[in-house]
Structures are given as C-alpha cells and as structure tokens.
C-alpha positions in Angstrom: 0.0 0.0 0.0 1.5 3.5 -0.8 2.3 5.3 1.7 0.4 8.0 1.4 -3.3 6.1 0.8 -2.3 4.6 4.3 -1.6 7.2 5.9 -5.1 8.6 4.8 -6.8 5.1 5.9 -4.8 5.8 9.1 -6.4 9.0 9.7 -9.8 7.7 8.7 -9.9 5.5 11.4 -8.9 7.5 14.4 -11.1 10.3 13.3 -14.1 7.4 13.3 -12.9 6.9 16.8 -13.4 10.3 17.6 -16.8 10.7 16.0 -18.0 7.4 18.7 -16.1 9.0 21.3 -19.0 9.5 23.8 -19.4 7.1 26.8 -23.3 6.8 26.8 -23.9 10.2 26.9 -26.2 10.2 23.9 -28.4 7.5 25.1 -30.3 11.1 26.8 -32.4 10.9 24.2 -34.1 8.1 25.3 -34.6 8.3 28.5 -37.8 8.7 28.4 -39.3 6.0 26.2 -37.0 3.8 28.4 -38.9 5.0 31.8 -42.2 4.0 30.2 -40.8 0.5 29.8 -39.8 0.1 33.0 -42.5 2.1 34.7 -41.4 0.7 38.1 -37.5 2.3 38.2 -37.1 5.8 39.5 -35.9 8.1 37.5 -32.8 8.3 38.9 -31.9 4.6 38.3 -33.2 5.0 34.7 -30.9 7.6 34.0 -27.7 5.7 34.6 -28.0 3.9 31.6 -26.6 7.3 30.3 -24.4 8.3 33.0 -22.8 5.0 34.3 -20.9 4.3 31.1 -19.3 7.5 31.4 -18.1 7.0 35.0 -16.4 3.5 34.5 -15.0 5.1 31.4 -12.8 7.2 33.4 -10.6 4.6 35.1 -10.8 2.6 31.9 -9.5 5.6 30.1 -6.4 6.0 33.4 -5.3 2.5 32.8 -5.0 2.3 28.8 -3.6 5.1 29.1 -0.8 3.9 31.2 -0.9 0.5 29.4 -0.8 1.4 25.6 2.7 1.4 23.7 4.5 0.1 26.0 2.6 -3.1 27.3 -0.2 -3.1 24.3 -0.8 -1.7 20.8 -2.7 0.8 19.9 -4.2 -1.2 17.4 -5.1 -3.5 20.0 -6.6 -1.3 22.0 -8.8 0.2 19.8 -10.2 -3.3 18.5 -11.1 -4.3 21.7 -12.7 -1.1 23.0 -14.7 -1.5 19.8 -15.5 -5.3 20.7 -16.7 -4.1 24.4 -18.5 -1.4 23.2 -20.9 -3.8 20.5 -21.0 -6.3 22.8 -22.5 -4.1 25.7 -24.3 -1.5 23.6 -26.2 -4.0 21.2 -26.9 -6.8 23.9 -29.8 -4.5 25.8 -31.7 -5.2 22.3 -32.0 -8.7 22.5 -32.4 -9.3 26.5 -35.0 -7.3 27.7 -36.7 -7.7 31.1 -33.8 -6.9 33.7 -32.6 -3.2 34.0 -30.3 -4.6 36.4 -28.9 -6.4 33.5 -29.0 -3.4 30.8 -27.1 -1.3 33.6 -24.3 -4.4 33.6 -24.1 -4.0 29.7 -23.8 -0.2 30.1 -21.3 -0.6 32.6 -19.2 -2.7 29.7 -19.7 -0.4 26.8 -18.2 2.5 29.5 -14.7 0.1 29.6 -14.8 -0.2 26.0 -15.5 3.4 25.6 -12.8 4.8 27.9 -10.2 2.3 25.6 -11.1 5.3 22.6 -9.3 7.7 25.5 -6.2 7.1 23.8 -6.7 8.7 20.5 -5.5 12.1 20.6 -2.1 10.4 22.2 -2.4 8.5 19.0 -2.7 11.2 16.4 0.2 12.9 18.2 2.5 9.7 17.5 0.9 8.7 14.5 0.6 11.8 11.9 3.9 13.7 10.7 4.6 16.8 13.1 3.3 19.4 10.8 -0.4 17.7 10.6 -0.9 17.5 13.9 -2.4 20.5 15.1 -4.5 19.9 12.1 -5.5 16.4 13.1 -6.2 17.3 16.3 -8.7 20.2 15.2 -10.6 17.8 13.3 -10.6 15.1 15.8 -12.6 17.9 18.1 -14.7 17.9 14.9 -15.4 14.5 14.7 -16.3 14.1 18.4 -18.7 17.5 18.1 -19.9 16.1 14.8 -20.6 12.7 16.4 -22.3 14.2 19.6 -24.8 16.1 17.6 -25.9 13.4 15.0 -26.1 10.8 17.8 -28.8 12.6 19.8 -31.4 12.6 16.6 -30.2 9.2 15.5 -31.2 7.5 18.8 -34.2 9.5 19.8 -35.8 8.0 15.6 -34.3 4.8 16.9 -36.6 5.0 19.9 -39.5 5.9 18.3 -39.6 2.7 17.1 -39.4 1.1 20.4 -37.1 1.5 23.4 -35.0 -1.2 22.6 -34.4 0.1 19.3 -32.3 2.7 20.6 -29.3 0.4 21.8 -28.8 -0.4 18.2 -26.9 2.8 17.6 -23.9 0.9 19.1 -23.5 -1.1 16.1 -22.0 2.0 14.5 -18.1 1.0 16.2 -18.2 -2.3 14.0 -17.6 0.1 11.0 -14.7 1.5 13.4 -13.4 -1.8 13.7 -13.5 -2.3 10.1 -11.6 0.6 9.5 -9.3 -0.3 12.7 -8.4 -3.2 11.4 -7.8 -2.6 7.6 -6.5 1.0 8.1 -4.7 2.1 11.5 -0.9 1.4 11.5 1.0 1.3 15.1 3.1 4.1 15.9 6.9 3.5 15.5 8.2 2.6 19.3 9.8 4.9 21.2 13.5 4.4 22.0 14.3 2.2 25.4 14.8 4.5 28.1 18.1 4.1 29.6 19.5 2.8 32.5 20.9 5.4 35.5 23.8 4.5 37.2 24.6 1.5 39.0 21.6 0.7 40.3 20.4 -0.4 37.0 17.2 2.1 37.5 15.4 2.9 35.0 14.7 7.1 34.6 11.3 8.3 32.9 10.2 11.1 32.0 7.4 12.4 34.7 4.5 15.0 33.9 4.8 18.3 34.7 2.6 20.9 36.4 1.6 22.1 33.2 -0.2 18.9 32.2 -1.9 18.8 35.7 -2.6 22.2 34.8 -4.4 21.8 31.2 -6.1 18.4 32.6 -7.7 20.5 35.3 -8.7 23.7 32.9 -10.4 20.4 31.5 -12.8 19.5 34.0 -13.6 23.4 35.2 -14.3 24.3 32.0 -16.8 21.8 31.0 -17.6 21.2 34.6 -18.5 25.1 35.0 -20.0 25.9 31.1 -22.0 22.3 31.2 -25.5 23.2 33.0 -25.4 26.4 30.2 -25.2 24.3 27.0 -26.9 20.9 28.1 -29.3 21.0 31.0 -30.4 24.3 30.9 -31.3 25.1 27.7 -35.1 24.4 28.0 -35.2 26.0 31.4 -34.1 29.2 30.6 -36.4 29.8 27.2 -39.4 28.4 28.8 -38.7 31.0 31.6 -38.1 33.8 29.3 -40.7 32.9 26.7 -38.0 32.7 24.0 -39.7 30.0 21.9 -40.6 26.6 21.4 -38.5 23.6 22.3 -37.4 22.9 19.1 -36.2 26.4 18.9 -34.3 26.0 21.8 -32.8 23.2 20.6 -32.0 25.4 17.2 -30.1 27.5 19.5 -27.9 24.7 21.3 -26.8 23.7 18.5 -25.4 26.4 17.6 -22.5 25.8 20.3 -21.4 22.7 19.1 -21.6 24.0 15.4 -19.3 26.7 16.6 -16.8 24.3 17.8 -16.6 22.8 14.1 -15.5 26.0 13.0 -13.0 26.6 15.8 -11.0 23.9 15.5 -11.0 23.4 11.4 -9.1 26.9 11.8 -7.3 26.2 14.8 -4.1 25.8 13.4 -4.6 29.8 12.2 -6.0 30.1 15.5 -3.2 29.4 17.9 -0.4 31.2 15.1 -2.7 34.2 15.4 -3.5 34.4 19.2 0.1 33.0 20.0 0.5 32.3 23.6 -2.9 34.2 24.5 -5.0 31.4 22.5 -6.6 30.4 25.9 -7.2 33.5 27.2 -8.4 34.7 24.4 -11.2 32.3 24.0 -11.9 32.6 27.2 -12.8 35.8 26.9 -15.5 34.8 24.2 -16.5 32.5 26.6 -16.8 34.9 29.3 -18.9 36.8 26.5 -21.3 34.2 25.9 -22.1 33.7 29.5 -22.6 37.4 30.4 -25.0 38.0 26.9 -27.0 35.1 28.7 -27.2 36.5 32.6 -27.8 39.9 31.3 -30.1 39.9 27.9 -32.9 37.7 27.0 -33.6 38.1 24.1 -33.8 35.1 21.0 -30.9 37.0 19.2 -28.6 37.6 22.1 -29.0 34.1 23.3 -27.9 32.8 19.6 -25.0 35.1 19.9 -23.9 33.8 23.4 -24.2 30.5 22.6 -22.1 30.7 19.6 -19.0 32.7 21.4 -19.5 29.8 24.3 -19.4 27.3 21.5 -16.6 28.6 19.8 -13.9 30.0 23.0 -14.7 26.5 24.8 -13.8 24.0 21.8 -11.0 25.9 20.5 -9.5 25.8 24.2 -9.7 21.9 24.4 -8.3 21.4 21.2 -5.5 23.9 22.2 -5.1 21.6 25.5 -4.5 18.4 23.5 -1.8 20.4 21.8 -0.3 21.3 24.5 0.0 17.8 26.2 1.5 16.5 23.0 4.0 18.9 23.3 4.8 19.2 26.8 4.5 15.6 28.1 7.4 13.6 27.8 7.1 10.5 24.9 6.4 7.8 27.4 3.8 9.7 29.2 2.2 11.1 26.4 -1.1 8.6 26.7 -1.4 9.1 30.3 -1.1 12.8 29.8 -4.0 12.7 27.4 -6.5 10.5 28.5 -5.9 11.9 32.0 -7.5 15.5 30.3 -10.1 13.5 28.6 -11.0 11.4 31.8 -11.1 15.3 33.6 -13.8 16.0 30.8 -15.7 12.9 32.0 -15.2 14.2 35.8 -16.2 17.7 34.7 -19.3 16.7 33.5 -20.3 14.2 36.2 -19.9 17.5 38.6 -21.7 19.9 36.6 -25.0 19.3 38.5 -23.2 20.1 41.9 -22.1 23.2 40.7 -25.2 24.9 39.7 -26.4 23.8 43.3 -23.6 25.8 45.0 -23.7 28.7 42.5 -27.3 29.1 43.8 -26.3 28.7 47.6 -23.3 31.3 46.6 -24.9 33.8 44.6 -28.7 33.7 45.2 -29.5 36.1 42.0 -32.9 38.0 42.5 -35.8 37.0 40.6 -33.6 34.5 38.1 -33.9 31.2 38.1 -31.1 28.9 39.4 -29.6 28.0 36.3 -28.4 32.0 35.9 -26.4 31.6 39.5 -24.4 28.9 36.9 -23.9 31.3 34.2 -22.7 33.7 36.8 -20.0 31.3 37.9 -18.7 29.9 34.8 -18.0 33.8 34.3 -16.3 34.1 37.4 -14.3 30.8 36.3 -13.4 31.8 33.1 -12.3 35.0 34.0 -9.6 33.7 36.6 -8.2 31.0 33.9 -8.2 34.3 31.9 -6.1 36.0 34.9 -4.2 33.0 35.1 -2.8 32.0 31.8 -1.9 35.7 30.9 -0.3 35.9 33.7 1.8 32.7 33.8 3.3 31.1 30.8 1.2 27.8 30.6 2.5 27.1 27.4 4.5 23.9 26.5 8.3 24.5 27.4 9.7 20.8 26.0 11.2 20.5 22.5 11.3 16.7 22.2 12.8 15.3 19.0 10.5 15.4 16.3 7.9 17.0 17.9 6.4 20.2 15.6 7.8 23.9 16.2 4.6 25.7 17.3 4.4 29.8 16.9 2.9 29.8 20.3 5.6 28.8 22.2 
C-alpha cells in the first residue's frame, strides 16, 4: 500500500474513533421511552444507563492510558474497546426484562468506551509533526460532529421502540473495520536508559503544566455544562424565547461553533500565539454574560455561539499542549488523564449549579443564571491566570512540531 493512501486510511480511522467517542452520553435521548418501559425504576436509576458508562469510562480511560505502547498496541486497543462497546451497547436489544442487566451491559460499553481515550495520544505519534495541530482540530470535529448526530439518531431509533435505541452501538463495527484494515501502530519509542549502577530505569514524569491543562479540562466543562446541556429548556421556557425545538436550534449552535474553531485552529493558535486560551476565554466569558444579562432570541444565539466557539477551540489547544509538553512515554497518560477530567467535569456539573445558587442567590432568576454567573467568574480567573503565567509547552522533544505559540 502506498504510503500516502495509508496514511489517509490511518487518519480515517482515528477520526471514526473520535466521531464514537462519547461514553453513553447520547443514550439522553431516550430516556424517556426507556422509563415508560420500565415504569417501576425511578428516575434516577433510569438515568444511569446514560451516566454510568461515562463514570467507569474514566478509570478505563487511566489505565489504557498507562498500558498502551509500552505493554499493548494501539491497534489492539482500539479493537477491543470496539468489541466491548458492540457487545455491551447492542446486547440490551435482545435481553429485555432486567434493567439490572441493561445497567451491567452499560457498565461494559463505559470500559470499551474509555479504551477510545487514547486517541489524541495517537494522532500525536501517528501523523507527521506538521499535521498534527490539524488532526487534532478535526478530531474535536469529529467528536462535536458525532455528539450532535447521535442525539437525533437515537431519539428515531426509539420511536420505534425503546429497545431500538441500543442499536446505535452497532455504529463501532464500521470502526473496527476501519481499525483493522487501516490504523498502522506508531513507530516505538527508544528504550529509556538505564541510571547509574543501580540499573534504574529514569522516565520522564509530567509536569505541572499537564496537571494544569487536565484540570482547565474538568472546570471548563464542569462550570460551562449546566449552560449548553441542561439548561437550555429552562431558561427559554422561563423567558418565553420559543418553542423547544427552537431551543434546541439554539444549542446547536454551540457545538456548530466548535466545528469552525477547530477546522481553523491551526490559524488560531499562530494568530492568538500564547494568549489562544485567554483569548477564548474571553468569548466565553462573552457568551455567558450576553445570557445572565439579555434575554432576548438574538442575544441568546450570539452567546451560545461565542460559548461554543472559545470552549472548543480551548480543548483542542489543550490536547496540543499535552502533546507537546508531556514527555514521549507519558504522552497517553497525559491525554486520557485530560479526557477522563472532561468525564469528571461533566459528572460534577450538577453540583455546581447547586452551589452557584447557595453562593450567589441572584434576585428574581432562576437557578440556572447563579451557573452562568460562575462559569463567568471561572473563566475569568483561567483568563487571569494563563496571561499571567506562561502555561504554554516549554519541552522541545525530537520530532515534535515547532509551534508559533511557544
């Protein structure tokens, strides 16, 4: 095969990792043709079917990460994440009566699922250094693209019948195709050598910085969350803005953003430089404010657009950083621990719109508007922050790509 077709098969496959990246999280359309089956579970129980694969994900997502390229292949890796995730995801179709059961199936598809955490670790060994800012833009597009054409996909799926729905997990057996005929293992990386007498053997260990970008990971999402997601409906129905589908017209709108973000992101971060993150979270900052203050249609469309557009571009920078800073051998753990913070981030969200309204109490606005006024608050100090402290990657590893931000 020439090298250039694979290199394109090679891309095509981890980008169709990217586009099933979600642990569960799209099963939300459903949620409520699965409670009228199974009349008899609260809510809360029913609901884990979307939330419980993304919690096992996470220390799924630690341990590949620790494990791949150096115990097992990528390649490896992949296909059985793939395997877990049809296996668990397609099973609830055929058996039926237990929940208990369906939860169990979930609870595989969330270890399969957190396997996929190693893919932007992947595009960063995989693709020559000049495509990999590039790469990792559109694997943010693939996962935003993914996200949004799951939602509608499952919710037709369940209009047929609850059931129905879990067959959107047969969508990873075209990833394993392309796994299989197209994804080529990394070159390894060069034994580390011994120290001294003691026959020790020295690796490279994460920095701040990494702690740093994994943790601007889970406040981000953690703090923008309750705004894009699980407020939405709230907010119009309280300001009379429209319908639901209009509000749902809006949302989208934030993830659509995103797509445009990170297909320009390599212009992006050469533009903005060092102050890439501070400048988007400015927009974000923006977006939020537009929101707490205005309520109109128009001025919600044009928050949620800045939101959607500062917050992707920032987690694509992240995954740029990592590749950079993080030291070869701990380049996996550095990236799926960002991606597990995501998982974290979200899992929290709900809390902090709780202590946003214990903190902040806003007069005659509804809760979610105590949450708009702390992502601002957020925001603003990783605004303070990353001006004032270089957070950019300091490491110039062999190979890796000169970037004009650092």
């Amino acid at each position: 095969m020439k090298p250039a077709r694979s290199q394109i098969l090679n891309d095509i496959s981890v980008l169709a990792i990217c586009f099933f990246a979600g642990a569960g999280n799209y099963m939300n359309a459903a949620i409520n043709t699965f409670q009228e089956a199974f009349p008899e579970i609260e809510q809360s129980v029913i609901m884990l079917v979307s939330t419980l694969p993304s919690v096992i994900a996470v220390p799924s997502m630690l341990l590949a990460g620790r494990l791949v390229g150096s115990k097992v292949s990528y390649k490896a890796l992949s296909i059985l994440g793939s395997v877990l995730i049809v296996l668990g995801g397609v099973t609830p179709f055929f058996v039926t009566r237990s929940w208990t059961f369906i939860l169990l199936c979930r609870a595989m598809l969330g270890v399969g699922a957190g396997m996929y955490g190693v893919r932007n670790s992947f595009i960063i060994r995989s693709v020559p250094p000049e495509k990999i800012v590039l790469m990792t833009g559109l694997s943010t597009v693939a996962l935003t693209v993914g996200g949004s054409f799951s939602g509608p996909a499952v919710g037709a799926l369940a209009s047929v019948g609850w059931n129905y729905a879990f067959l959107y997990d047969l969508v990873p057996v075209i990833i394993l195709i392309l796994v299989i005929v197209g994804m080529k293992e990394p070159e390894k990386l060069p034994e580390i050598p011994k120290d001294g007498a003691g026959g020790k053997r020295s690796a490279g260990k994460l920095s701040w910085k990494i702690c740093f970008y994994a943790l601007t990971q889970l406040l981000i999402i953690g703090t923008l969350y309750p705004m894009t997601v699980s407020g939405v409906s709230i907010y119009f129905d309280r300001y009379g803005l429209g319908s639901p589908a209009l509000a749902g017209l809006v949302m989208s709108l934030f993830p659509l953003l995103g797509v445009v973000g990170n297909l320009f992101l390599n212009r992006i971060m050469k533009l903005f430089r060092r102050f890439t993150i501070p400048v988007m979270a400015f927009l974000v900052i923006l977006g939020a404010g537009f929101s707490l203050i205005f309520h109109s249609l128009i001025t919600t469309a044009v928050s949620y657009s800045l939101a959607g557009f500062g917050y992707h571009v920032i987690i694509g920078v992240l995954q740029v950083y990592n590749g950079l800073e993080a030291p070869p051998e701990k380049l996996a753990v550095g990236s799926t621990l960002i991606l597990a913070s995501k998982s974290v981030g979200i899992f929290l969200s709900s809390y902090f719109i709780t202590a946003c309204t214990w903190a902040f109490d806003l007069k005659n606005r509804i809760g979610i508007e105590n949450a708009f006024l702390g992502c601002i608050i957020v925001y603003a100090l990783l605004l303070l922050f990353t001006v004032l402290v270089r957070v950019t990657p300091d490491r110039k590893e062999t190979g890796r790509p000169e970037t004009p931000e650092t």
